[in-house]
Backbone as a chain_set.jsonl record, in Angstrom:
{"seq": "XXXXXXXXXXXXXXXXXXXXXXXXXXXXXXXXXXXXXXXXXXXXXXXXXXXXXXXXXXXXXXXXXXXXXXXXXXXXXXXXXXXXXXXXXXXXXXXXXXXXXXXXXXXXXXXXXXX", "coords": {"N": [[234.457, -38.447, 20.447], [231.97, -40.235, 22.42], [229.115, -39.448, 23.42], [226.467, -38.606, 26.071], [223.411, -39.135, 26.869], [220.646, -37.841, 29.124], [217.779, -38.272, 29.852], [215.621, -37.276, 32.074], [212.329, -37.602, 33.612], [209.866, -35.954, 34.997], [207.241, -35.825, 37.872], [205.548, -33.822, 36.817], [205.529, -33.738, 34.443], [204.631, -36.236, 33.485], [202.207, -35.936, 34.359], [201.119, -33.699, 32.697], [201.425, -35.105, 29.859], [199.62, -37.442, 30.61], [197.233, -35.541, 29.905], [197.03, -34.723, 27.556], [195.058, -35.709, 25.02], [194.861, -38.352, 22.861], [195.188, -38.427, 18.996], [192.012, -38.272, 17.82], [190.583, -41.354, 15.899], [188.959, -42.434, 13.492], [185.648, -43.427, 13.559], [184.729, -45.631, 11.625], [187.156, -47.149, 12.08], [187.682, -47.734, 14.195], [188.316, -50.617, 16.732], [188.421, -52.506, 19.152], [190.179, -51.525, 22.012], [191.316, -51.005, 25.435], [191.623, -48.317, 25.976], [190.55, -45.693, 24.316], [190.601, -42.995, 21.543], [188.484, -41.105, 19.858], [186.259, -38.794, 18.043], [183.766, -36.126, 16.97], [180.324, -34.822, 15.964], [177.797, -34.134, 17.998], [174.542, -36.275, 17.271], [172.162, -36.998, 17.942], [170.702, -37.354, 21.536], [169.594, -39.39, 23.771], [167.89, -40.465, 26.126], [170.589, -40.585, 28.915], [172.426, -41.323, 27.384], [174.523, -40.949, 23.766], [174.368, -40.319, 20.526], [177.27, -40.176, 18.422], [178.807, -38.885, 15.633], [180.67, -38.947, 12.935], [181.613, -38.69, 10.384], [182.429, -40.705, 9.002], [180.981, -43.074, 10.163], [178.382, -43.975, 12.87], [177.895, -43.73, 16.559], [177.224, -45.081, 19.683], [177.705, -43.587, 22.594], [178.027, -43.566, 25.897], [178.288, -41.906, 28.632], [178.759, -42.604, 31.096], [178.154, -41.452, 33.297], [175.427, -39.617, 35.15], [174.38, -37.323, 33.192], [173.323, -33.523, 33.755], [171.837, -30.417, 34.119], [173.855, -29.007, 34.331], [176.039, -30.394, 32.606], [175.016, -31.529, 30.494], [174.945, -32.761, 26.703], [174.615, -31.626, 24.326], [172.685, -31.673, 21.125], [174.418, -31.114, 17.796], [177.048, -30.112, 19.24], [180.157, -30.554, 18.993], [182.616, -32.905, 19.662], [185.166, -34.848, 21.569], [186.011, -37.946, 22.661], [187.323, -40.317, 24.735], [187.564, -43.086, 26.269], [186.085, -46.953, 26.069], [185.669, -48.696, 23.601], [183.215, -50.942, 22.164], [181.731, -52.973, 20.042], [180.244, -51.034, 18.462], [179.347, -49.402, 20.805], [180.48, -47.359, 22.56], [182.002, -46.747, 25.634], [182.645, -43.827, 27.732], [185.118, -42.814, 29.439], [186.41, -39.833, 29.463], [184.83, -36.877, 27.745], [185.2, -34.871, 25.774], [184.862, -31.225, 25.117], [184.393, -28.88, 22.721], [185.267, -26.338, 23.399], [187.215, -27.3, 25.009], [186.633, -27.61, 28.064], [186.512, -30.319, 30.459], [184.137, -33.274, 30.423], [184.5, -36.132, 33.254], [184.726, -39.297, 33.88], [185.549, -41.81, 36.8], [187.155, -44.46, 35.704], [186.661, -46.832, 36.858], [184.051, -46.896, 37.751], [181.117, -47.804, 37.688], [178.162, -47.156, 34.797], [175.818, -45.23, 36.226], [172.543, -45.58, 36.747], [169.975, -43.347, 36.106], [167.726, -40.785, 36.607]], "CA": [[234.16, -38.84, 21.804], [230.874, -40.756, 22.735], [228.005, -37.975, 24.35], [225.922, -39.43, 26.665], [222.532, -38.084, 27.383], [220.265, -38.342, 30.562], [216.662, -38.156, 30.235], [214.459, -37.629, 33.588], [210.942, -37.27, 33.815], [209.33, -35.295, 36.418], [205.645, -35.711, 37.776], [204.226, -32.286, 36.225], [205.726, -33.982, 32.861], [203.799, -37.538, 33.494], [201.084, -35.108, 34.45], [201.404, -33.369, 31.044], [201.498, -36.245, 28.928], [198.305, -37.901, 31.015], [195.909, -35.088, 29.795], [196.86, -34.949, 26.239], [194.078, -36.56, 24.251], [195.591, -38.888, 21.84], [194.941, -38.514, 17.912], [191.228, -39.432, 17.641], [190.799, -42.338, 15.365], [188.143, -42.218, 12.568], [184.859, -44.571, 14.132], [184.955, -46.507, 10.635], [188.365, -47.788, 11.97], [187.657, -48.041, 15.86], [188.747, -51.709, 17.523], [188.146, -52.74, 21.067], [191.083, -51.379, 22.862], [191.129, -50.293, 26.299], [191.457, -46.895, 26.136], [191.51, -44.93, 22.544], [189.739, -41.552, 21.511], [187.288, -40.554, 18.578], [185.546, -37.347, 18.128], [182.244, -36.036, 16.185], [179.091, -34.196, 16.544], [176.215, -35.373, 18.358], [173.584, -36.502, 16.337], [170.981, -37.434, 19.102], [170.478, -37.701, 22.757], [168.386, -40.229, 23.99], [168.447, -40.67, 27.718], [171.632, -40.642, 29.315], [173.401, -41.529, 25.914], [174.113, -39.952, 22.803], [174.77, -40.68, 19.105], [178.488, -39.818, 17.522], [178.918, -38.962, 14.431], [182.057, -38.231, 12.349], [181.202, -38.721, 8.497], [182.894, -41.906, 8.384], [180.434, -43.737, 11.022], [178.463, -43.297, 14.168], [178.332, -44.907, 17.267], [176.502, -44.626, 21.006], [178.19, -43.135, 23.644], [177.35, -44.151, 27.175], [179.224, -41.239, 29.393], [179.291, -43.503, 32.404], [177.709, -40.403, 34.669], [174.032, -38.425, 34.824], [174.179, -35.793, 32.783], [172.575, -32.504, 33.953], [171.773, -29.187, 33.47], [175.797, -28.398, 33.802], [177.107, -30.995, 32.058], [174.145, -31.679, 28.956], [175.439, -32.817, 25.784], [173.486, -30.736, 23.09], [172.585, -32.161, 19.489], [175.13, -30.653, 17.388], [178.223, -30.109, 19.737], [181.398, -31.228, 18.551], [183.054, -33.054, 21.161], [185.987, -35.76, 21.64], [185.679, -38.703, 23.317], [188.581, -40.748, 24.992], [187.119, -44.43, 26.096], [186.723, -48.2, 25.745], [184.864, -49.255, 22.396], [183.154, -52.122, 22.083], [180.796, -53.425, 19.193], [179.138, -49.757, 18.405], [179.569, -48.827, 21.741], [181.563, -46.455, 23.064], [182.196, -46.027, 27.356], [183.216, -42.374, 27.441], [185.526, -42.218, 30.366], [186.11, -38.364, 29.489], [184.042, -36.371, 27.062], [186.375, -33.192, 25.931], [183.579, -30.374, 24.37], [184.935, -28.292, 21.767], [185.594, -25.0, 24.453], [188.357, -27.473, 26.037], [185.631, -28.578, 29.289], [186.259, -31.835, 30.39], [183.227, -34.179, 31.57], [185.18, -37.345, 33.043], [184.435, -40.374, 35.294], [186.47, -42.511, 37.487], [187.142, -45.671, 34.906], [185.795, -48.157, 37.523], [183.08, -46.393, 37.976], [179.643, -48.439, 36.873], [177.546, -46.551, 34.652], [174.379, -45.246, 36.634], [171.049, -45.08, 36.536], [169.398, -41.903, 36.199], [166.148, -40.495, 36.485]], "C": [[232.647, -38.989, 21.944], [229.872, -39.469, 23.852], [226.995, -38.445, 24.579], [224.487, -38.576, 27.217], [221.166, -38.953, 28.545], [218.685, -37.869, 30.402], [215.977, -38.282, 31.762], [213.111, -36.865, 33.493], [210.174, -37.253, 35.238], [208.035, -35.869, 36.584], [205.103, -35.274, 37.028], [204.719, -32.955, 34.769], [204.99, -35.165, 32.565], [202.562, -36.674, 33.242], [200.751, -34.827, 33.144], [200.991, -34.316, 30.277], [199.89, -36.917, 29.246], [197.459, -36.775, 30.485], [196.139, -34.708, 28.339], [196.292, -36.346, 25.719], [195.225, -37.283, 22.939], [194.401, -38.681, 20.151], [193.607, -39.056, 17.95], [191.008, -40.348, 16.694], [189.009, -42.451, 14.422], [186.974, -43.437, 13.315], [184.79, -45.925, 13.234], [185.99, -47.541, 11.113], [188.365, -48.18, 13.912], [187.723, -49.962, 16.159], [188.511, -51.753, 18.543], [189.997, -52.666, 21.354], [190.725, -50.961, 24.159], [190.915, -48.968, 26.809], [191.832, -46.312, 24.666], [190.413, -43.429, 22.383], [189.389, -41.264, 19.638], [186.605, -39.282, 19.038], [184.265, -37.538, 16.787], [181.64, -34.985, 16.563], [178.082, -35.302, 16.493], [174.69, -35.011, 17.726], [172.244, -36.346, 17.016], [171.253, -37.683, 20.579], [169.227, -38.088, 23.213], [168.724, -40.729, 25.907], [169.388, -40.521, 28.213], [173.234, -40.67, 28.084], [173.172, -40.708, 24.639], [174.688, -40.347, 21.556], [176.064, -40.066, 18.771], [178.515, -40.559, 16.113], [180.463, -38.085, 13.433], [182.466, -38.493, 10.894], [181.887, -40.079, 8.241], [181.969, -43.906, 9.546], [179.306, -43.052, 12.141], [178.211, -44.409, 15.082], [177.375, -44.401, 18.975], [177.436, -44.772, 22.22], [177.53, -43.199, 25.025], [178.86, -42.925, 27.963], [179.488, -41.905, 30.406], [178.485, -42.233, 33.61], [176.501, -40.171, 34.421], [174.513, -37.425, 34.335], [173.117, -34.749, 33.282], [172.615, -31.64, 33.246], [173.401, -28.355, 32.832], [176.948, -29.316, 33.128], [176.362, -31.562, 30.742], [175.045, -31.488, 28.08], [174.593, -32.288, 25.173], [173.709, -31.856, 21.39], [173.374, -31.047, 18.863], [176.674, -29.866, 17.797], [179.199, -30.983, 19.36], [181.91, -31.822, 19.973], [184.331, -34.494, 21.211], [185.616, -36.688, 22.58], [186.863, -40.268, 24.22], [187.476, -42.097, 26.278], [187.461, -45.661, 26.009], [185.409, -48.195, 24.41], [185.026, -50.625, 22.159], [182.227, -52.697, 21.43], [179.422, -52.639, 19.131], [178.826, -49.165, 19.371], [180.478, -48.017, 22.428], [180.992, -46.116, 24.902], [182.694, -45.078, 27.244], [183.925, -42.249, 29.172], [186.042, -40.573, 31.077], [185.651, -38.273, 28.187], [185.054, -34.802, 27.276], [185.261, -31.935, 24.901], [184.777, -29.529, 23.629], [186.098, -26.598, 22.301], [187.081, -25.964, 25.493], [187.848, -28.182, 27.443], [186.511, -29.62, 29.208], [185.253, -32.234, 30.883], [184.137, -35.441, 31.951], [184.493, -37.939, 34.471], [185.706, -41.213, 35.581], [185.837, -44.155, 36.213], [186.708, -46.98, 35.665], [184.874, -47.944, 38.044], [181.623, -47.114, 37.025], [179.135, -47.661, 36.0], [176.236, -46.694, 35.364], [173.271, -45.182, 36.483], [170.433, -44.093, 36.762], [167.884, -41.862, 35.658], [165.459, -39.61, 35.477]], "O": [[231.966, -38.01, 21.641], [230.235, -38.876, 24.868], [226.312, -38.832, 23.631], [224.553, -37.538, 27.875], [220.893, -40.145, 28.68], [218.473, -36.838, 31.04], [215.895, -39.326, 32.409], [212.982, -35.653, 33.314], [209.971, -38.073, 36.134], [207.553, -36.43, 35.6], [204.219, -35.854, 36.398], [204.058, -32.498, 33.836], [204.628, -35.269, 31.393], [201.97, -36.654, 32.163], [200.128, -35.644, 32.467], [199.792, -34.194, 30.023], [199.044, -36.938, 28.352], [196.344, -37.248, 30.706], [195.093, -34.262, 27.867], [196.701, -37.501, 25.839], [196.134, -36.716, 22.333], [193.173, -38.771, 20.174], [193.594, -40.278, 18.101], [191.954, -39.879, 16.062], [187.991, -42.541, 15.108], [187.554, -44.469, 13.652], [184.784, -47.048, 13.737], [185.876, -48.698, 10.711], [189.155, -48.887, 14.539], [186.846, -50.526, 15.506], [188.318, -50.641, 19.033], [190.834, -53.498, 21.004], [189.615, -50.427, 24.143], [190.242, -48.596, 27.77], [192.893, -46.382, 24.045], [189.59, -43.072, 23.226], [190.068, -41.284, 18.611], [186.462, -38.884, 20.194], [183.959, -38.471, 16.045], [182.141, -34.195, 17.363], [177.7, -36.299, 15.88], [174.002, -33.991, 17.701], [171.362, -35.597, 16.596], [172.259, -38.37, 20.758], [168.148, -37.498, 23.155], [169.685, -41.202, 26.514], [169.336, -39.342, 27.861], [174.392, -40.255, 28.055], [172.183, -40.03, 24.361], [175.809, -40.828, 21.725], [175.823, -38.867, 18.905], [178.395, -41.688, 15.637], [180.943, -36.952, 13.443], [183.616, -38.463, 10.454], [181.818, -40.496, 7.085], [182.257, -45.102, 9.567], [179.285, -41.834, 12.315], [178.233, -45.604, 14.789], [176.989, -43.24, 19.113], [177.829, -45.83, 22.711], [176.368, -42.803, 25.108], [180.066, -43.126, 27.823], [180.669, -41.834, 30.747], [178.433, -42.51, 34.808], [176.213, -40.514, 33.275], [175.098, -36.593, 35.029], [171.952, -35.141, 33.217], [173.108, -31.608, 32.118], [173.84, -27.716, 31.875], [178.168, -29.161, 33.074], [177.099, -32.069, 29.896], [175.869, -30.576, 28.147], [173.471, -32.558, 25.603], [174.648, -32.478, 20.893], [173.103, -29.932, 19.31], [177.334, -29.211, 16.99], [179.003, -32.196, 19.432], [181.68, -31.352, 21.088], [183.857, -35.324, 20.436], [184.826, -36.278, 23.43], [186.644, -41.338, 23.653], [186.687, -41.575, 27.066], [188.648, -45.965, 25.891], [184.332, -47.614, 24.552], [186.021, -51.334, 22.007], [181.477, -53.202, 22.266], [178.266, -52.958, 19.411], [177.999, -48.27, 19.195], [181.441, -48.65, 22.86], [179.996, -45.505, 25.29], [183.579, -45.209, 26.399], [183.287, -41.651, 30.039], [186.103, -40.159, 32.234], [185.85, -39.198, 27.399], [185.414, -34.079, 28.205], [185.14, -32.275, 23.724], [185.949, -29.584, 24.001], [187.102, -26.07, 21.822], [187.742, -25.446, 26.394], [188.463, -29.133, 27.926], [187.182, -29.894, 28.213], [185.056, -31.718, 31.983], [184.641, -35.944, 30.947], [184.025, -37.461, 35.504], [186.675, -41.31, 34.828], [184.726, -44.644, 36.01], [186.449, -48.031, 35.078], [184.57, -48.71, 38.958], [181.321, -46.836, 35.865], [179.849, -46.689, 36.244], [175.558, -47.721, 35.331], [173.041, -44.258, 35.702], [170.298, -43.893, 37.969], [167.205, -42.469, 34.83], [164.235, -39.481, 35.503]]}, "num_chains": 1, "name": "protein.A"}
């Protein structure tokens, strides 16, 4: 006899699913997709942006926000990066630090100018 099964997906399970980081993806091998995730340590910070590095590449990260005192990327923090990549560029729509943090911006959010 045929056994019929009923999947339903709740909010808190969409929810769920939305804040798992997907597999990051070696930078060597990064494509322009819309949204994909790479990780590293940062090499350099140079104004607002910051170098990723992950032994098989690196690449410049543009967080999309001002960084401050409470949200500074440090030279040598490991950190994930979930994004659009686009010819050695990386938009960092969230920035996941090694402790779990998130930094994130609203994805239609300009990047700003900071002082």
């Amino acid at each position: 006899m045929p056994t019929t099964v009923v999947l339903s997906l709740t909010s808190t399970f969409t929810l769920f699913l939305t804040t798992i980081a997907q597999t990051p993806i070696p930078i060597r091998n990064l494509r322009h997709i819309p949204e994909t995730t790479t990780a590293g340590v940062v090499r350099s910070v140079v104004g607002n942006q910051f170098i990723l590095d992950d032994g098989t590449g690196q690449l410049i990260v543009d967080p999309g926000i001002c960084l401050n005192p409470q949200n500074q990327i440090t030279v040598g923090e490991t950190v994930t990066v979930i994004g659009e990549y686009e010819d050695y560029d990386f938009d960092a729509f969230r920035i996941i630090r090694s402790s779990g943090e998130v930094i994130k911006r609203n994805k239609a959010q300009d990047s700003p100018t900071c002082n």
